[in-house]
C-alpha positions in Angstrom: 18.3 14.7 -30.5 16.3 17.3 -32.2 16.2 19.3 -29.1 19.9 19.5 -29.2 19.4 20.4 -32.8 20.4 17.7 -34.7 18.4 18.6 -37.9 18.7 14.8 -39.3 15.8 14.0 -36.6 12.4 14.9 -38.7 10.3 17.2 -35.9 7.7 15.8 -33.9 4.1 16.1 -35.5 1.9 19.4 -33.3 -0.7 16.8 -32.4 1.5 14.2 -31.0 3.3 16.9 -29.4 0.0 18.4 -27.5 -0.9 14.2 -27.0 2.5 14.1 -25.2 1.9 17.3 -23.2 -1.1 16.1 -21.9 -0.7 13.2 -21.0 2.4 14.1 -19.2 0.5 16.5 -17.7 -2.5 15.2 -16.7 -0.6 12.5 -13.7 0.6 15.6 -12.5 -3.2 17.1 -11.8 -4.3 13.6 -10.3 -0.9 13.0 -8.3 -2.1 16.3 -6.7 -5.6 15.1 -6.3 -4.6 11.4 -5.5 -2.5 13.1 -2.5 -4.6 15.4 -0.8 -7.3 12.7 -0.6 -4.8 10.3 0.8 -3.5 12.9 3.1 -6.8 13.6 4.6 -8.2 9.8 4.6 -4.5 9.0 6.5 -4.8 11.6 9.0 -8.3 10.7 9.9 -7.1 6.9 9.9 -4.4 7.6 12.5 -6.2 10.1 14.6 -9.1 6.9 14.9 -6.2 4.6 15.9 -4.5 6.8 18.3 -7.9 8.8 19.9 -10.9 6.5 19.3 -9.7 3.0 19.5 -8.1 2.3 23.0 -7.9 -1.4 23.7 -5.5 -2.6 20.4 -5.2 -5.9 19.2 -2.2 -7.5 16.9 -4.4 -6.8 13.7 -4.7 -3.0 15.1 -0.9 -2.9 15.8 -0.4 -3.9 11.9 -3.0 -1.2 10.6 -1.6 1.3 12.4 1.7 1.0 11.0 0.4 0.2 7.6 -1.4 3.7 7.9 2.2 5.5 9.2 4.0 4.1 6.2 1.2 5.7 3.9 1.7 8.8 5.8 5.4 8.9 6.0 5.6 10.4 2.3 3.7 13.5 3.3 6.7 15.7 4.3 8.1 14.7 0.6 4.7 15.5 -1.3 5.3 19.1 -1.7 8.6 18.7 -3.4 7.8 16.3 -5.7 4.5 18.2 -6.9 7.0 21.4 -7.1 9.3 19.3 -9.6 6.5 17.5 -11.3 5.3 21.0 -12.0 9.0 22.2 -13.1 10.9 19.7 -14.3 13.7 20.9 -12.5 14.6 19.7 -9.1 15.6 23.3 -7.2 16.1 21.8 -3.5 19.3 20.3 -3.4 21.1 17.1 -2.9 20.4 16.2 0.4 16.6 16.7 -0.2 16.6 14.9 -3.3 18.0 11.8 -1.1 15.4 12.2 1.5 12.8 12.5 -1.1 13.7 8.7 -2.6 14.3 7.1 1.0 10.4 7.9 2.0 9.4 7.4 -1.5 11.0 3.8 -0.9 9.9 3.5 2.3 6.3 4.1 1.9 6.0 1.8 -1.2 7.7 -1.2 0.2 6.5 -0.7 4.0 3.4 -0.5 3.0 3.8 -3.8 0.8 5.2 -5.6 4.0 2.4 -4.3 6.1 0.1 -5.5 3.4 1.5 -9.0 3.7 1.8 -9.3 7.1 -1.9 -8.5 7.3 -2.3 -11.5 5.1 0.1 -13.6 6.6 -1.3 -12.9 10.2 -4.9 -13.1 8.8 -4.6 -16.4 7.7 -2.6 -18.0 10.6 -4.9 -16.8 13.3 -7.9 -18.2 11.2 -6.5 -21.0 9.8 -4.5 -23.1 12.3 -4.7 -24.5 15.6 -2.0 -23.1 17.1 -2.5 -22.7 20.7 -0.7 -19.4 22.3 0.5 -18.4 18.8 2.8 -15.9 18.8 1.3 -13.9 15.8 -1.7 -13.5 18.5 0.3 -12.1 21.1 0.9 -8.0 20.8 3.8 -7.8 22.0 5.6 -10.1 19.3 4.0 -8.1 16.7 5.2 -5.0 18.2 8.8 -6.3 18.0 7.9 -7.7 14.4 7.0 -3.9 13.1 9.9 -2.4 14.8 12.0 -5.0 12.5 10.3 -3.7 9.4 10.9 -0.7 10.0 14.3 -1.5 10.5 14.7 -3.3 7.2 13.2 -0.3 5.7 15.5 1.8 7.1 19.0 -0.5 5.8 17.4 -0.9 2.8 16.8 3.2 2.3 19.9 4.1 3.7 22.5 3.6 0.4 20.1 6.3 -1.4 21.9 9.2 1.1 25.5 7.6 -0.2 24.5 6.6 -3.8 21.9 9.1 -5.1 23.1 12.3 -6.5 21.1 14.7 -8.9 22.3 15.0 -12.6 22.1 18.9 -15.1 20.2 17.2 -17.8 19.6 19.5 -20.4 19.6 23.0 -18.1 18.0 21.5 -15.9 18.2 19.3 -12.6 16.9 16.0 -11.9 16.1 13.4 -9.1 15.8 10.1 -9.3 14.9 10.8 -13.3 15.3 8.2 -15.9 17.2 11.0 -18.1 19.8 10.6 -15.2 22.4 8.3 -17.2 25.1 8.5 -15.0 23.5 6.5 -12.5 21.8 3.6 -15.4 23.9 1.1 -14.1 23.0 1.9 -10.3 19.0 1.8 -11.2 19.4 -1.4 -13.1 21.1 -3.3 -10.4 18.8 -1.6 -7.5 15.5 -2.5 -9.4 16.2 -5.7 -10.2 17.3 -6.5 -6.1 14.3 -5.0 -4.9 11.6 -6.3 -7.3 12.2 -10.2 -5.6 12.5 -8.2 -2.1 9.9 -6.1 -2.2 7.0 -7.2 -5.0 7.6 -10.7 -6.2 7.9 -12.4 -2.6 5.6 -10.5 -0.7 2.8 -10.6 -3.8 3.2 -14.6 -4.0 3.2 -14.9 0.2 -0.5 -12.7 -0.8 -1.4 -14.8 -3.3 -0.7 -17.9 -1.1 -2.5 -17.1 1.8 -5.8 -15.7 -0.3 -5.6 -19.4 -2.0 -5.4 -21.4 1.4 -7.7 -19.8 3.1 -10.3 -19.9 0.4 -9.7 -23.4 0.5 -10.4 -23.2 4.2 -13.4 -22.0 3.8 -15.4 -24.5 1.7 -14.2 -27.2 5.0 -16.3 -25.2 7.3 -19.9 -26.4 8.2 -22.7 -24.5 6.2 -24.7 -24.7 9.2 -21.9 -22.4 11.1 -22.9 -19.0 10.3 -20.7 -17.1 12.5 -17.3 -19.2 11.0 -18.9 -18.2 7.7 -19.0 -14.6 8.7 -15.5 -14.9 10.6 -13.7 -16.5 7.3 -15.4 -14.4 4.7 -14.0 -11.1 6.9 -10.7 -12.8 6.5 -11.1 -13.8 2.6 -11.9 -9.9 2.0 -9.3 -8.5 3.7 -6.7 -10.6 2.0 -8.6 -9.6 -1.8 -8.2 -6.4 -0.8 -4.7 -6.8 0.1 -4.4 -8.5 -4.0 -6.7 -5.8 -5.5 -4.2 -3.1 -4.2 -1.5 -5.2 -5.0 -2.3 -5.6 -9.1 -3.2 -1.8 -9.3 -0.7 -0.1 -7.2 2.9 -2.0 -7.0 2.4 -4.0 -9.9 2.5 -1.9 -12.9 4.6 0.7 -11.6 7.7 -2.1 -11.2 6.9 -3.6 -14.9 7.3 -0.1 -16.5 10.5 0.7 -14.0 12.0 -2.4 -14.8 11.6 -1.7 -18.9 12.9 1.9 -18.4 16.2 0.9 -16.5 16.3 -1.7 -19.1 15.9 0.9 -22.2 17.8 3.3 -20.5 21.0 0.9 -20.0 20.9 -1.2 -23.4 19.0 1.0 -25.6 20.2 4.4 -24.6 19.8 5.9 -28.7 16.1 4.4 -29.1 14.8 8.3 -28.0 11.2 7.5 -29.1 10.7 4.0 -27.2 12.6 5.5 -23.9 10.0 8.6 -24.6 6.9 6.4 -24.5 8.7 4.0 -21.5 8.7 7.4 -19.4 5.2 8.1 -20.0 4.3 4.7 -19.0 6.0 4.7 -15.5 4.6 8.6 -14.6 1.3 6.9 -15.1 1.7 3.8 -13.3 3.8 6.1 -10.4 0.8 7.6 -9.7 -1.6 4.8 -9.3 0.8 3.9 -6.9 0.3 6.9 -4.7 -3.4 5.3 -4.7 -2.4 2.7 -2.1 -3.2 5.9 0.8 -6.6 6.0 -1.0 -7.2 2.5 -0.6 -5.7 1.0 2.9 -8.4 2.5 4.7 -11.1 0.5 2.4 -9.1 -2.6 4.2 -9.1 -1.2 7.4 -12.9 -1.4 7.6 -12.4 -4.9 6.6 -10.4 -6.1 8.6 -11.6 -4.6 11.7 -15.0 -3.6 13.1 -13.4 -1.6 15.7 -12.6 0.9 13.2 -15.4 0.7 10.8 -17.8 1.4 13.7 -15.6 4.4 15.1 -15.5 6.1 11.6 -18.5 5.8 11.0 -19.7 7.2 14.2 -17.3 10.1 14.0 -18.9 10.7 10.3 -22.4 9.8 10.4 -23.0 11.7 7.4 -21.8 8.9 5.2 -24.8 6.6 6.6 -26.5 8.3 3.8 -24.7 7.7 1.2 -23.3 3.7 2.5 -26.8 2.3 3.9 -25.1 -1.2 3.7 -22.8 0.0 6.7 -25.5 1.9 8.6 -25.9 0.9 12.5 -28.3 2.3 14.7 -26.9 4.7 18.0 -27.2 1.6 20.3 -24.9 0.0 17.9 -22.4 3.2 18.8 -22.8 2.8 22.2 -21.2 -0.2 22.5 -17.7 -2.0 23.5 -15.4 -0.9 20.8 -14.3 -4.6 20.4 -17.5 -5.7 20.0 -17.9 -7.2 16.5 -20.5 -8.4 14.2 -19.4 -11.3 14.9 -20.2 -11.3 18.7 -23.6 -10.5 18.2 -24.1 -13.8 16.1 -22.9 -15.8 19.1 -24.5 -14.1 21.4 -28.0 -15.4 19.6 -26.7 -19.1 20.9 -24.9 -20.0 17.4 -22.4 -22.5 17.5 -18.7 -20.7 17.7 -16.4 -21.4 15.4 -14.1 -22.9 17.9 -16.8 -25.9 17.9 -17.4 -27.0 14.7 -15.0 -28.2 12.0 -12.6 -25.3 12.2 -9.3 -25.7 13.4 -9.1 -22.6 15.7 -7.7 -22.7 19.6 -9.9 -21.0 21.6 -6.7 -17.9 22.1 -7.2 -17.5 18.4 -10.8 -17.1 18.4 -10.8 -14.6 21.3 -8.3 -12.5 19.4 -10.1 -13.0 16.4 -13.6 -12.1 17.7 -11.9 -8.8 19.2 -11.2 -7.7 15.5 
């Protein structure tokens, strides 16, 4: 109101207008910051899938396309650091709609990947399922290429729906100033916040309490189930961790702006502070790319042990993960695992753990 001169509105306080500026400003620095170390962790993470690690099991499969869908938003990064810099969206329509599909499709394929890692964690640990079908790569294959698909129907509607809006002078996408469209972000929020964060986050939460559970039936004595089910347990935390700090926020402060902005359109200061909210939690979203590879050493040795040989350097500075050159030389699907049974330990396919002797080959291989 008072920038459309309605001198009935008292003007905002310098201070609180330099606190605003800032921290409206200060995402933008750590968006930029927050992407080019996510860019350069991703591309390192797929090179190491597709050049380093030959023989791929179905955990691989999943991590790989867990690490496309944090690098699908990279042809969309430079436009939205343009406009976060501008405020005014200067590519057109067409670009503004591809922008939200990979915007979409790397948050929610990367939760889907996140809980299929869980899902497929805990199955292949947890039950006695001879010739499971999660085991086999080629089911997994199929079961990725139908993500992807459901990522695809569920982008789609933004090339038909999304428009950009003059707001002001100026041109937005996907902004919560866009109040033409209110009714369409309400309804769209509220579908994908079951679809995409409240089922996949409980099916998380789920499997990280089972297999905990799990875990306290095994035999003390077993130290390579112990090592084989903690693995498991940290992936899956890892999965939560980046769960609570990267999805969750940013769909409690979208859901209260699509709520402000369709009920209480007039309350200019509370929409104002909303806004700042969801810039803030939008880009401790973009941290996910930061993070997945923390789960990718993790969840597989294979790829701990190849980055770490391609960037020995980092033995000085991680001497928990250090391995000697012999260590290098080895299989890649050699685990730590493996070397525990080799020093004639009981396997965890002998004692008090329900695993078929499939699952602990594919398991071991990780």
């Amino acid at each position: 109101k008072f920038l459309e001169g309605d001198i009935s509105t008292p003007p905002i306080p310098e201070v609180v207008t330099r606190w605003l500026c800032n921290v409206t400003i200060l995402p933008n620095y750590l968006f930029h910051f927050v992407f080019f170390v996510g860019f350069l962790l991703n591309c390192i993470s797929l090179w190491i899938f597709w050049v380093r690690i030959s023989q791929w099991n179905s955990t691989m499969i999943l991590q790989f396309n867990l690490a496309i869908a944090d690098a699908i938003i990279t042809p969309a990064a430079p436009l939205i650091i343009v406009y976060s810099l501008t405020d005014d969206w200067l590519f057109g329509t067409f670009l503004c709609q591809l922008k939200v599909f990979l915007l979409s499709t790397h948050m929610y394929g990367s939760i889907y990947f996140l809980t299929l890692i869980s899902l497929h964690r805990y199955f292949t640990v947890a039950h006695n399922i001879k010739g499971s079908i999660l085991s086999k790569k080629s089911f997994i294959t199929k079961l990725c290429l139908f993500v992807w698909g459901c990522l695809c129907f569920q982008g789609f509607p933004f090339f038909i729906a999304m428009k950009t809006s003059e707001v002001h002078g100026t041109t937005k996408c996907l902004s919560i100033h866009q109040t033409d469209l209110a009714i369409l972000f309400f309804v769209w929020n509220w579908v994908i916040i079951f679809s995409g964060l409240l089922i996949p986050f409980s099916i998380t939460i789920i499997c990280y309490s089972l297999l905990s559970r799990h875990i306290l039936k095994v035999n003390p004595m077993n130290l390579s189930s112990k090592i084989m089910l903690t693995k498991s347990i940290r992936t899956i935390a890892v999965s939560l961790v980046i769960f609570l700090i990267c999805y969750v926020p940013v769909h409690i402060t979208r859901t209260l702006g699509v709520t402000v902005i369709l009920y209480f359109p007039s309350q200019c200061s509370l929409l104002e502070n909303v806004e700042i909210a969801y810039y803030i939690t939008w880009m401790l979203s973009g941290t996910n790319c930061c993070m997945d590879p923390i789960l990718y050493c993790f969840a597989s040795d294979k790829y701990k042990k190849t980055f770490l040989s391609c960037f020995n350097f980092l033995q000085r500075f991680l001497p928990t993960l250090r391995f000697t050159t012999n260590d290098a030389q080895r299989v890649p699907g050699e685990s730590a695992l493996q070397e525990v049974q080799s020093e004639a330990l009981p396997t965890v396919c002998t004692n008090n753990v329900n695993l078929s002797q499939e699952d602990c080959a594919s398991t071991d291989n990780e």
